[in-house]
N, C-alpha and C positions, 0 to 999 in steps of 0.2 A: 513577525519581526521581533517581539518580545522573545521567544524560546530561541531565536538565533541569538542577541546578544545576551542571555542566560548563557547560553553553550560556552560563546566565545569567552564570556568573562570566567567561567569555570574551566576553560583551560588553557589559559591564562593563567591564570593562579594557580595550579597544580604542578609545584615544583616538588621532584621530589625528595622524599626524606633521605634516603639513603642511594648508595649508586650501586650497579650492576654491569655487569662487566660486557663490553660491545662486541655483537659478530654484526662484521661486515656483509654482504650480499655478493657485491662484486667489487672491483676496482674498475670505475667509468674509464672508457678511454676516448679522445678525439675525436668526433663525428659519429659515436656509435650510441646506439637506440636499444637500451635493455628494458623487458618487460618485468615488472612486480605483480606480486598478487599480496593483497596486504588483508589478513583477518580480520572481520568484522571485529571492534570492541564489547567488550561486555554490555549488559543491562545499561550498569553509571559508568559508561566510560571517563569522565571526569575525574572519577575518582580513581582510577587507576596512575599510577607512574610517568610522568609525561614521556619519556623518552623509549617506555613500552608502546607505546602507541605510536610507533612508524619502524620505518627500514634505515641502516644505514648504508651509506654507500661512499669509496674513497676515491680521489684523481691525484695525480701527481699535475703540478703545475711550476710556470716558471718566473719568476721576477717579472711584475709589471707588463706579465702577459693579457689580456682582456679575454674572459671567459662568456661565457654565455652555457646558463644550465636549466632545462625545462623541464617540467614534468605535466603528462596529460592524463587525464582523466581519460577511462578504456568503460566508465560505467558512467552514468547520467548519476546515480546516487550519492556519488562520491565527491569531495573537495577537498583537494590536495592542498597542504602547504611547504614550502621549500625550506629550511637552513643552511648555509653553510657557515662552516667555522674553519678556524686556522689551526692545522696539524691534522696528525690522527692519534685515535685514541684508545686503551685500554677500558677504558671505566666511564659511566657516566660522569662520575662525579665531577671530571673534569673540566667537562662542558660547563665553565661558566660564561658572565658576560664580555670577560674579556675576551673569548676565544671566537664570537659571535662575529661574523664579516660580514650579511648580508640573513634579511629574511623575505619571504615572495609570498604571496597572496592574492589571488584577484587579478591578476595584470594583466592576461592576455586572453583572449578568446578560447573558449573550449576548439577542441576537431572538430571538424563537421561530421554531425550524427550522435556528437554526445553532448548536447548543451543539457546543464543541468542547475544546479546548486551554485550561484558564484559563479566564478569564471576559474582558469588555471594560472599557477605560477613558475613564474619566469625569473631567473635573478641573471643580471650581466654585470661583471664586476672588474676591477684590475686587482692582479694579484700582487701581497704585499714581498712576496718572498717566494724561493725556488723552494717546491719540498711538495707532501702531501697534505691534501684538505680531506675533511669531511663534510659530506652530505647528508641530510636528516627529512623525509619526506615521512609527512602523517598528514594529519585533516584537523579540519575547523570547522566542518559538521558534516555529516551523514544522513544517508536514510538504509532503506533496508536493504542488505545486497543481495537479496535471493537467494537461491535453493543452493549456490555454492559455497554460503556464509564468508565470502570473500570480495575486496574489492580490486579489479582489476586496472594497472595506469602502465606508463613507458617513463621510461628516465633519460633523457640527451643531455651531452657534454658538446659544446659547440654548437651550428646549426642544428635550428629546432627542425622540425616533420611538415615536411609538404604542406601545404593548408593551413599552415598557422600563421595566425594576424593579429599581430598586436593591436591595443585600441588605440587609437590618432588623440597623439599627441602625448602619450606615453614615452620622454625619453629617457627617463631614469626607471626603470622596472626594482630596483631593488635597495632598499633602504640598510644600512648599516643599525640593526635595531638590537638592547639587550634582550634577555632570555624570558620567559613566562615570569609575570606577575609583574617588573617592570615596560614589559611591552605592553599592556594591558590598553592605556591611552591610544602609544600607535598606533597598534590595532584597531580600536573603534573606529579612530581616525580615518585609517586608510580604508577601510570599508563605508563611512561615512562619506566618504568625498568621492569613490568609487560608484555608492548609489547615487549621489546627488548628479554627478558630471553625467552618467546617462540618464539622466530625466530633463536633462539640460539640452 
């Protein structure tokens, strides 16, 4: 329990110094189901770039439409966390708080056959404006990812994947939260309340 909120709180706080410039993966669209493979981080992953440490991926959406964007975990080792922000982007540096609409962690049940670390995030949101978003999928902690040194997930835009179940009484999946280092509390929080309600 200790080395998980070690983790968290270390990156959390790794905002980084300088920005680099975004390639996207795909453009999500409506109903469709794209797989990632996402490299294992280094040794001290913490200490690397926060926003080196995940995929981006864009959607075009519409004024006040209600989304719905899941990502599942494809290994037991892995614990995906969701972002999305408002536009798209050139640069990190651009990603700050204000651009932040929603972050996911923990919300909904792994697939059946890959319960592991945590659970998987889900974020369901209305959109504030017609144009493109982005999406930002990394982790909030790890283990080993085997002999492929990669970890394997799926990314939906709309309707999540057969088999997926939210936990009861989850109606809100995704908090409107700023970026690493001020999300730091949320975070504990919602992994706090997250361990407590199933012990419950």
């Amino acid at each position: 329990m200790r080395v998980f909120f070690a983790a968290l709180v270390a990156a959390l706080l790794a905002v980084p110094a300088a920005g680099a410039p975004i390639s996207y993966q795909a453009r999500l669209q409506p109903g469709e189901t794209l797989f990632g493979r996402l490299p294992a981080p280094p040794a001290q992953p913490y200490r690397a770039p926060f926003f080196e440490r995940g995929h981006f991926y864009s959607f075009q959406g519409t004024r006040r439409a209600r989304v719905t964007l899941t990502v599942n975990r494809l290994e037991r080792a892995f614990d995906p966390v969701l972002y999305v922000f408002d536009g798209r982007f050139d640069d990190t540096r651009a990603l700050d708080n204000d651009a932040v609409l929603a972050v996911a962690d923990d919300t909904i049940a792994e697939l059946p056959g890959f319960a592991g670390v945590f659970s998987d995030p889900q974020a369901r949101l209305r959109l504030p404006r017609t144009g493109v978003y982005t999406v930002f999928v990394t982790f909030a902690l790890f283990r080993d990812p085997g002999p492929d040194g990669a970890f394997d997930y799926q990314i939906t835009l709309g309707r999540p994947p057969a088999g997926q179940v939210a936990f009861a009484g989850d109606e809100i999946v995704a908090m409107p939260l700023p970026l690493p280092g001020v999300l730091l509390l949320g975070g504990l929080a919602m992994v706090v309340g997250l361990r407590g309600a199933r012990r419950g």
